[in-house]
C-alpha positions in Angstrom: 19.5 274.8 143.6 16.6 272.9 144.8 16.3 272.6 148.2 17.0 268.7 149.3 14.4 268.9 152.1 11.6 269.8 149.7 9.0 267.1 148.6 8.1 266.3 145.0 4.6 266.9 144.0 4.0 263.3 143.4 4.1 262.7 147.3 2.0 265.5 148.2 -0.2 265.0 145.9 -2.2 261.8 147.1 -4.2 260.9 144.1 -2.4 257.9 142.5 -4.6 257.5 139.3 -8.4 258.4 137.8 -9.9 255.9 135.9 -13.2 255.5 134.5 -14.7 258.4 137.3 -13.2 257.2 139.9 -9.9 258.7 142.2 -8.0 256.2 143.3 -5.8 257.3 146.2 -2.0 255.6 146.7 -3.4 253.5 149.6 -5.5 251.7 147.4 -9.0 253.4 148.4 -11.4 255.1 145.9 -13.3 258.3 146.0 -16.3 259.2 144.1 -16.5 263.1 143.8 -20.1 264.6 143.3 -21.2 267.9 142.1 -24.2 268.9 143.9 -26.8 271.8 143.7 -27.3 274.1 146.1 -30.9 275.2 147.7 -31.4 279.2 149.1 -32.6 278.2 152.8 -33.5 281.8 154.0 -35.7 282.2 151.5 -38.0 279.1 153.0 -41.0 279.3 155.0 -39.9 277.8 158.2 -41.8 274.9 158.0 -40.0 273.9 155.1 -37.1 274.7 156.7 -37.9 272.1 159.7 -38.6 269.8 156.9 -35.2 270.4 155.2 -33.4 270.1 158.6 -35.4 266.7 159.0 -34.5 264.8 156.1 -30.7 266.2 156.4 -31.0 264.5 160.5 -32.3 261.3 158.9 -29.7 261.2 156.2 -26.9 261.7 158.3 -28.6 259.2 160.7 -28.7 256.5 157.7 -24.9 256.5 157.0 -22.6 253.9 158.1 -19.6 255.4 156.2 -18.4 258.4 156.3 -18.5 261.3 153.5 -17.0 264.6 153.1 -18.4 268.1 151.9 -16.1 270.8 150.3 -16.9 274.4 148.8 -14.7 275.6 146.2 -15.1 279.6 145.7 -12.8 280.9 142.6 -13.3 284.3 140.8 -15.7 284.1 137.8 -13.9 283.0 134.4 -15.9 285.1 131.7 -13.2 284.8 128.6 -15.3 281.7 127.0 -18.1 283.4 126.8 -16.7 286.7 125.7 -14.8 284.5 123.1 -18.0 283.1 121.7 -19.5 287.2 121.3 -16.4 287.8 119.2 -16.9 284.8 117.2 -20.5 285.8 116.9 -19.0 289.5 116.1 -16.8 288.2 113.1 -20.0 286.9 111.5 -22.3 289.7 111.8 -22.7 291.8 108.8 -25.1 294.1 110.3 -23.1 297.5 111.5 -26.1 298.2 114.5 -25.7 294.9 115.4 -21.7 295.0 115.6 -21.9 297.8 117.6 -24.2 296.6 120.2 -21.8 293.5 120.5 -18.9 295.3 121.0 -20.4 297.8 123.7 -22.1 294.8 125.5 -18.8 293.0 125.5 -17.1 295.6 127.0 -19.7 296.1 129.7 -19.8 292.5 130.7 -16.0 292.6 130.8 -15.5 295.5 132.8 -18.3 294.7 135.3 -16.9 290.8 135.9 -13.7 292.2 136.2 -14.7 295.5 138.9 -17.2 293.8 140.9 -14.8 290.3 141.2 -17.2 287.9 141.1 -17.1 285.2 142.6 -19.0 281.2 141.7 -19.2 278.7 144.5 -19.1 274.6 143.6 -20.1 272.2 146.0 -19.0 268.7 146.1 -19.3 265.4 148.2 -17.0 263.1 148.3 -17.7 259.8 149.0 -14.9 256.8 149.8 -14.6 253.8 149.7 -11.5 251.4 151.1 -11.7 247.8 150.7 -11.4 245.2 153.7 -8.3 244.3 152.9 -6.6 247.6 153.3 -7.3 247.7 156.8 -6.4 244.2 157.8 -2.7 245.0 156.0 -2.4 248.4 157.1 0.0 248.0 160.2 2.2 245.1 158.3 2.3 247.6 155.0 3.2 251.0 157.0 6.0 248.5 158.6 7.3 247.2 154.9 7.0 250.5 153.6 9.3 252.2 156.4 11.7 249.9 156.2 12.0 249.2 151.5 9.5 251.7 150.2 6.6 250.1 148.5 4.9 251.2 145.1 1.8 252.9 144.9 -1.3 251.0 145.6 -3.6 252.6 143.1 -1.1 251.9 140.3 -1.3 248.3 140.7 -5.0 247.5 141.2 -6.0 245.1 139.3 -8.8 244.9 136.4 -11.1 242.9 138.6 -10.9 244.4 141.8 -11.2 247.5 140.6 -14.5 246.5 139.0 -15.7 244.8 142.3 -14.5 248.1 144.8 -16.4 250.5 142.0 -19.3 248.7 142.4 -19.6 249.1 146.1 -18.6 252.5 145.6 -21.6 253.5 143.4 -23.8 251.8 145.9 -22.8 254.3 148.2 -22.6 256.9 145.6 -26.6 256.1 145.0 -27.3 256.0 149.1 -26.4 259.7 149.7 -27.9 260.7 146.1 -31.2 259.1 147.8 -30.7 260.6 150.5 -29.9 264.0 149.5 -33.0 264.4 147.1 -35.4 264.6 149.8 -33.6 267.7 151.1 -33.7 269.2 147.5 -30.1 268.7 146.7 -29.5 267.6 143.2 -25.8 266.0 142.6 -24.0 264.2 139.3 -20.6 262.5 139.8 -17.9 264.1 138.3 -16.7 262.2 135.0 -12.6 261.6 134.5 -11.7 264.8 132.9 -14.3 267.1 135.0 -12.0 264.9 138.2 -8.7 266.1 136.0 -10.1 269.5 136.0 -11.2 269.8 139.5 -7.8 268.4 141.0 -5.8 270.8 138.4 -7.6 274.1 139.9 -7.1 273.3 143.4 -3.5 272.7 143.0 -3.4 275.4 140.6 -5.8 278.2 141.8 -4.2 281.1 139.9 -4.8 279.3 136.4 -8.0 280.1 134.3 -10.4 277.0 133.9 -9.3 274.2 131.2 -12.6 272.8 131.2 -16.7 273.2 131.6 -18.5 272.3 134.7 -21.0 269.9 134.5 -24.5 271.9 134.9 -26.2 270.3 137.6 -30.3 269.7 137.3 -31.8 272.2 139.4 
């Protein structure tokens, strides 16, 4: 039997919804989740380090909202491409050329899986919470404590969510701005790259369902 004192999902998990690109949470507020590229720092002269270090002060120093940064590290999925060598293999009428496939196939399988290899996304996440959230937030937490209250995110309306997503993408283009001038390339993450992302970190055992946007480098 299910232990009584053990939460569903649904209230752990605080996402309410995704629509269009955007995460809407249960309070109400939105999130814009970025992809960004990464830069090798040690292997700058220092004086472009000094300069990266600059523009990342002045950045920082331009926000008046805050923003989050998140690494995800999970072991190297190889089986899509090692699917599309065997497709490749089906088609090839050439015995050298079969042969070759199948051996690099096997290398590249064997070393992925020996040396665990591991890729690294990084992300920035960027929120937004309308006005009114925070002038209801004490007489909500009260209502909600005493009847229960539905989920914020599922009832937003067309119109508001139109209005909020604008504001969010201004942000969204403030720390894009920003970021360039240390090097840092980013692309939002579109409603199924948002399913995908949330599905692996709930799920971290599972193989990838989905491709992750290449970033510009």
């Amino acid at each position: 039997m299910p232990n009584p004192s053990t939460k569903p999902t649904r209230d752990i998990v605080e996402a309410a919804e995704i629509r269009d690109g955007v995460l809407i949470l249960k309070d109400g507020s939105l999130r814009a989740i970025l992809m960004a590229s990464s830069i090798n720092f040690s292997l700058k002269s220092s004086d472009e380090q000094d300069a990266i270090v600059l523009q990342y002060q002045n950045f920082l120093n331009s926000l008046d909202f805050s923003i989050e940064f998140f690494i995800q590290s999970r072991l190297l999925n190889i089986e899509p491409y090692l699917e599309t060598l065997r497709t490749r293999l089906k088609t090839e009428f050439n015995e050298l050329m079969k042969i070759q496939i199948t051996e690099y196939i096997e290398f590249v399988r064997t070393f992925v899986e020996s040396a665990n290899i591991v890729s690294k996304n990084f992300y920035v996440v960027i929120p937004f919470t309308p006005v009114t959230l925070y002038k209801k937030e004490g007489v909500r937490a009260t209502f909600a404590s005493l009847f229960g209250t539905q989920e914020a995110g599922a009832t937003l309306k067309e119109e508001n969510f139109k209005e909020y997503t604008t504001q969010l993408y201004q942000r969204v283009d403030a720390v894009r701005q920003g970021l360039i001038r240390t090097g840092v390339r980013m692309v939002p993450l579109n409603t199924e790259e948002l399913i995908e992302l949330l599905y692996s970190l709930y799920n971290p055992g599972e193989l990838e369902k989905g491709k992750i946007p290449e970033v510009e480098k």
